[in-house]
N, C-alpha and C positions, 0 to 999 in steps of 0.2 A: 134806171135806178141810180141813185146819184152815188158818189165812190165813198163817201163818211159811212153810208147807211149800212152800203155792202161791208166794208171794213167791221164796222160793227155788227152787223149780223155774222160774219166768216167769225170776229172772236170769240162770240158769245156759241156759237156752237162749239167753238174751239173750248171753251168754258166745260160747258155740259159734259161732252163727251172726254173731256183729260178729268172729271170730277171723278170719275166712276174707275177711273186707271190707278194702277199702284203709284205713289208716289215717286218711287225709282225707277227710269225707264235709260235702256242705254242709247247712245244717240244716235241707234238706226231705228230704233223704234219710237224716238222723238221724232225724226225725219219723216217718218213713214207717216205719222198720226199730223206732222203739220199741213202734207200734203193733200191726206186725206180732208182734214178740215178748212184747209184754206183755198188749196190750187181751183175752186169754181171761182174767186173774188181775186186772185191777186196770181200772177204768172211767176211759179218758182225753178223754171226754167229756161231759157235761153233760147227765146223764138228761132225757129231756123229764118224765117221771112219776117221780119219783124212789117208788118201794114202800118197803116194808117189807120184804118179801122180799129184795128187791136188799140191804139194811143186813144181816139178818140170813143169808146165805147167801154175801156177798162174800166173795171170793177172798184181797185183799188192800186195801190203802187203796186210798181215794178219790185218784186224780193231776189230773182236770182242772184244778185249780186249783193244781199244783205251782209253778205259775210265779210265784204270787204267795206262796205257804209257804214255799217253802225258801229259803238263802241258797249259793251256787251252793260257796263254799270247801267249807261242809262239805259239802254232795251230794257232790262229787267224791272229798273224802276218805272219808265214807263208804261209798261202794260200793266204795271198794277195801279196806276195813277196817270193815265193819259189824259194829253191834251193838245189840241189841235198844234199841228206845223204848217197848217197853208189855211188862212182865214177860209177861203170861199172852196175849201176843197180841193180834192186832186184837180177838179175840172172847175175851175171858179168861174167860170164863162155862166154854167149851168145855176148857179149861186146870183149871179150878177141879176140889179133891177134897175130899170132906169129910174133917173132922179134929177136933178139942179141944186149946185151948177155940173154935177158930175154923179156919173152911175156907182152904185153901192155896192156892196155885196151882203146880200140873206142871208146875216151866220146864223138865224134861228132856224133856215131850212137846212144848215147842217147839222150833221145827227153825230151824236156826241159816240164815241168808242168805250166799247165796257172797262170795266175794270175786271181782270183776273186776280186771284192769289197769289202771294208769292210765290209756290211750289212749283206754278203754272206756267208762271214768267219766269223762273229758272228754264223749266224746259222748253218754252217755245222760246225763248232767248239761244239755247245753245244748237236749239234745231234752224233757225233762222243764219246762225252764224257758220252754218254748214255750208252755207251756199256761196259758193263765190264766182266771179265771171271769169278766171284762171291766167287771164293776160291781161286786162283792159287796166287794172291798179297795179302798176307794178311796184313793189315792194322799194319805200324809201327814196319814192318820187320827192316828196316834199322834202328840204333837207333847212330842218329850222336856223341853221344858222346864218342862213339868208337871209331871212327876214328882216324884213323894217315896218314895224307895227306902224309908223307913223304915213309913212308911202304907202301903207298897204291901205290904211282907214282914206286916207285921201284920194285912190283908187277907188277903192269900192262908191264913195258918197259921189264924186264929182268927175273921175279923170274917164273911169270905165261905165258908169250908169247903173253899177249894179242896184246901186237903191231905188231906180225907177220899180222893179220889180220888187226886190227882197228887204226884209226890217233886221237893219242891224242894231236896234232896240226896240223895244215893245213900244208899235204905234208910229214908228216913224219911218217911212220907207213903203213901197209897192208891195199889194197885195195879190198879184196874183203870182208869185213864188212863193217857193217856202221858205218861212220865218228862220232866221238864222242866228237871231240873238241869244241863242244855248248854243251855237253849232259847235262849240266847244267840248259840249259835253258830247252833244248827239253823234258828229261826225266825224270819221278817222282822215286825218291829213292826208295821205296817200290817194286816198280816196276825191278830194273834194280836188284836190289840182290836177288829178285823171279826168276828172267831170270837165269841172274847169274851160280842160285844154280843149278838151272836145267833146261836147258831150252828145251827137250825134253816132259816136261808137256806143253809147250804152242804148240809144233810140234813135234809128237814122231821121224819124219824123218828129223829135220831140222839140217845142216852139224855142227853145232855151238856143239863144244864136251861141254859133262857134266864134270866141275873141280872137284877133291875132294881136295877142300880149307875148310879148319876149319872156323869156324864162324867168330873167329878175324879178318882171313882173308878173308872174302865173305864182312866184315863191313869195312874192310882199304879201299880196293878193290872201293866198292861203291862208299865210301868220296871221293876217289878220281875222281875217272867217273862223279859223279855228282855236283863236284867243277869247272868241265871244261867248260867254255864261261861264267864265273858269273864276272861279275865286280869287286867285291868286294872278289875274293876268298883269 
């Protein structure tokens, strides 16, 4: 089953069954009901073993650590309004066709993710925000006053390669990462230069290589990732 599809099937039940719930739920009973509807499509706990297997057969993203990823405005707005962060899928491999002079990727074979209610994406947004990985981000890693947006964009496009993989504006840039021209909005700083550094702490199998970039560099790096889709950057 491809990971858009699951995604979207886990919300849309997530749908059905919070329609029929009181509006006001407190957040162990948001917890309780995200679990219930999500945990078959997406792991919101902390494999003790994390496989291989689990990486390459997952459903949909990794959420145990939503809490420390996301930034709640845009959670909220996007699950009332979602739209794809990775062209070809969590698993864009599965997405991929061949072609000339280079392979494509099927975005018609990915399956679009519902939209809920706002009421819905209030409480799956502060149930999701529940989860955290407890050490892996630690608090005020990223420290903005380091940054050099200019170092940082010339990193990302040329020095580190990050654009072979990821778009740091719509359409330009590698698709088999995820889209990061919002990550502004989407992504919390602490978070994204914890990944960054290593991100075989949050997936010891996951294909995203470990840099060894100096801390100036993991901090330009960041400023720039998390300056992208801000209004005011």
């Amino acid at each position: 089953m491809k990971a858009p599809f699951v995604i979207a099937a886990c919300a849309s039940a997530a749908v059905l069954a919070l329609a029929a719930r009181p509006a006001v739920v407190d957040a162990q009973g948001s917890s309780s009901e995200l679990t219930t509807q999500c945990a078959a499509c997406h792991t919101l706990s902390k494999p003790a073993n994390a496989t291989l297997e689990h990486l390459w057969t997952r459903k949909g993203p990794d959420l145990w650590y939503a809490g420390d990823k996301f930034n709640r405005d845009w959670l909220v707005a996007w699950l009332q309004n979602p739209t794809t962060i990775r062209v070809g899928g969590v698993l864009w491999f599965k997405h991929a066709k061949a072609g000339e002079p280079r392979d494509t990727i099927d975005t018609a074979a990915v399956e679009k993710h519902p939209k809920v209610d706002a009421a819905t994406a209030e409480r799956l947004a502060d149930a999701l925000l529940l989860l955290k990985s407890d050490s892996l981000v630690p608090s005020g890693g990223y420290k903005p006053e380091a940054a050099n947006m200019t170092m940082g964009k010339l990193a990302f496009s040329k020095l580190r390669g990050c654009v072979a993989c990821h778009q740091d504006a719509q359409g330009e840039g590698g698709l088999s990462g995820p889209e990061l021209y919002d990550a502004g909005k989407r992504l919390r700083p602490d978070y994204v230069i914890a990944y960054t550094k290593n991100p075989q702490l949050f997936d010891p199998h996951v294909w995203m290589p470990t840099p060894t970039l100096s801390e100036p560099d993991l901090q330009r790096l960041t400023g720039y990732i998390t300056s992208l889709g801000k209004e005011n950057k």
